[in-house]
N, C-alpha and C positions, 0 to 999 in steps of 0.2 A: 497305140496308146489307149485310145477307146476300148479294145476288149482288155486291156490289161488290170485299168480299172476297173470294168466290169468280171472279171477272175477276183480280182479285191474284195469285190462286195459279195461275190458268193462265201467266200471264205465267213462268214461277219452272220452272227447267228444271231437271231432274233425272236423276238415271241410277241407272237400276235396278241395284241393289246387288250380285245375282245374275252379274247380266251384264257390269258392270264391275268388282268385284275385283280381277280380274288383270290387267287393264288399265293401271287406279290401281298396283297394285304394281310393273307394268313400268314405269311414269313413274316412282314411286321407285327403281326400280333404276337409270335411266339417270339422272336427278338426282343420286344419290349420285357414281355414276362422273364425271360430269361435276365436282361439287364437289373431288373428288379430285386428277382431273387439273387443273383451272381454280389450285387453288391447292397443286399442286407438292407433295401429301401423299408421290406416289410417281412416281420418274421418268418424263417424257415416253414413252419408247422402251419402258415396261411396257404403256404402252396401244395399241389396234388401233382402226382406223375401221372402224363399220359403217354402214350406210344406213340409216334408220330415222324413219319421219314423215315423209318428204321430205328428210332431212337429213343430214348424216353427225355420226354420233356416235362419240366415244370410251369405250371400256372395256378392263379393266385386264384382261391377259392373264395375270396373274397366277395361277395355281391357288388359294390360299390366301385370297388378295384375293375372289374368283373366289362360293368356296366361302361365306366368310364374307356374302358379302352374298345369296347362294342363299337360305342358310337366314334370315336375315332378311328378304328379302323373302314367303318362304313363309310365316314368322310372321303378319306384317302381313295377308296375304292369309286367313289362317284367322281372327282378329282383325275385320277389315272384316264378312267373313262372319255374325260373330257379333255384332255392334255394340257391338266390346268393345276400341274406340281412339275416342280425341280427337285425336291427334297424334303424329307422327314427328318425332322430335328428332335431329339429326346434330350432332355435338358434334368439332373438332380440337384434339387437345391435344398442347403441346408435349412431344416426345418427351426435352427436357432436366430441366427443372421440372414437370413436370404441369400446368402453369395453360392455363385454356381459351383457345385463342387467338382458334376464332368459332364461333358456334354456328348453324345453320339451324333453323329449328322451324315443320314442316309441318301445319297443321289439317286434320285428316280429320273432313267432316259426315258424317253417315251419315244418308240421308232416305228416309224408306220403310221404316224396319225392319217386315220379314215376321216378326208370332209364328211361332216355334219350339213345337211338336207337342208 
């Protein structure tokens, strides 16, 4: 029984926490810009193509835009760090009413947590 679930767990890929962080926080960052531009938050002509994974990605060349999501990816990344997120929630909301129009909601596992000293 014991090695069987031990065959289990080898099966079960994983990524070292340390090392991918900012990794994870880059796919959030192009995830979010992608969400943005895909549904018309802010005009076409605001975003630039970059190359990125094999692919060409858009992001907002916006300064403010730009900044905003900087420091929330940096959040995230210290966050992961610490095994102190379940989830990244992206939320669009109508700029007339306030009511949400869609919401994305990203589960971050964290496996492997290293005690902290």
């Amino acid at each position: 029984m014991a090695a069987e679930q031990e065959k289990a767990k080898s099966k079960v890929h994983k990524l070292s926490l340390k090392g991918s962080s900012k990794l994870v926080a880059e796919f959030f960052h192009y995830s979010i810009n992608t969400i943005l531009f895909q549904r018309g938050v802010y005009p076409a002509e605001d975003f630039t193509a970059v190359k990125k994974y094999g692919l060409t990605m858009l992001v907002s060349s916006d300064d403010q835009v730009k900044s905003y999501i900087k420091k929330i990816m940096s959040q995230l990344d210290k966050w992961m760090v610490k095994g102190k997120i379940s989830k990244l929630v992206v939320v669009i909301t109508s700029k007339d009413t306030g009511e949400n129009v869609e919401r994305w909601q990203f589960d971050v596992q964290i496996l492997n947590k290293e005690k902290k000293k």
